[in-house]
C-alpha positions, 0 to 999 in steps of 0.5 A: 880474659881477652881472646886472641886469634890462633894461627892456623885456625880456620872456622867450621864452614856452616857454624863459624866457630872453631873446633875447640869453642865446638867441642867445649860446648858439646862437653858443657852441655853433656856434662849438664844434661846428663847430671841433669837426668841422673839427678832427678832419675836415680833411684834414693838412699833408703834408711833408717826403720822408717825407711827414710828416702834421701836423693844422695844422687841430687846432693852428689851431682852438682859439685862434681859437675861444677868441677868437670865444667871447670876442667872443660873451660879450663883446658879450652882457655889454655890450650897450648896447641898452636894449629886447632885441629879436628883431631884432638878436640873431636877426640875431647868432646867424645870422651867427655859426652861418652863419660857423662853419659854412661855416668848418667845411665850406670846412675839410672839403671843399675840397681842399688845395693841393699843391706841389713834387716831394715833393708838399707838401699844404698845406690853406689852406682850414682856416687860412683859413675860420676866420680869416674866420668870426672877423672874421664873428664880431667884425663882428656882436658889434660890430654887436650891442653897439655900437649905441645903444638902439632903440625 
């Protein structure tokens, strides 16, 4: 796909890149690091009388990721905003590291959930953190590429 200037863009004076291309890459990059780190932190799925330990949070994270990137570069490639203004992208890199993050944390610290007489450990915290941090994740690529032109 080939790029095309926008109009009314100028570049961030010390990096040389827009605004969007600035705000898509702190996205990828918390989404990525704090997949990263919830995987390998987050405590086991333990089951069975053998008490079998099973990394669910390993095998759960990556697609979510996956997709989560995909509604980042997507957003970023069909922005119909005409001016690249500060305001929404900043706004989109935040939500986006915010979600991630706190999806990484929540998967990390709280404590699982244990159940039945072999004690069953189930780590609900994992699976669900980062189901919410892509609906986060979709909301704000929505909000940044479905609005009209501004200013």
């Amino acid at each position: 796909m080939a790029t095309r200037p926008v109009p009314g863009v100028r570049p961030l004076p010390v990096l040389g890149v827009g605004y969007r291309a600035l705000a898509t890459a702190i996205s990828l990059v918390a989404i990525w690091v704090a997949a990263t780190i919830a995987a390998v932190y987050s405590p086991d799925m333990i089951t069975g009388s053998n008490q079998e330990h099973l990394q669910l949070a390993m095998f759960f994270v990556w697609p979510l990721a996956g997709v989560a990137t995909g509604m980042v570069l997507l957003a970023a490639g069909v922005s119909r905003r005409m001016v690249e203004s500060v305001g929404a992208w900043s706004v989109f890199a935040v939500v986006t590291a915010v979600a991630w993050c706190g999806a990484a944390i929540a998967s990390v610290f709280v404590s699982p959930m244990v159940t039945g007489t072999d004690p069953t450990t189930i780590p609900l915290a994992a699976l669900v953190a980062r189901l919410f941090a892509v609906l986060v994740t979709a909301y704000a690529s929505i909000y940044v590429a479905g609005a009209g032109s501004e200013g």
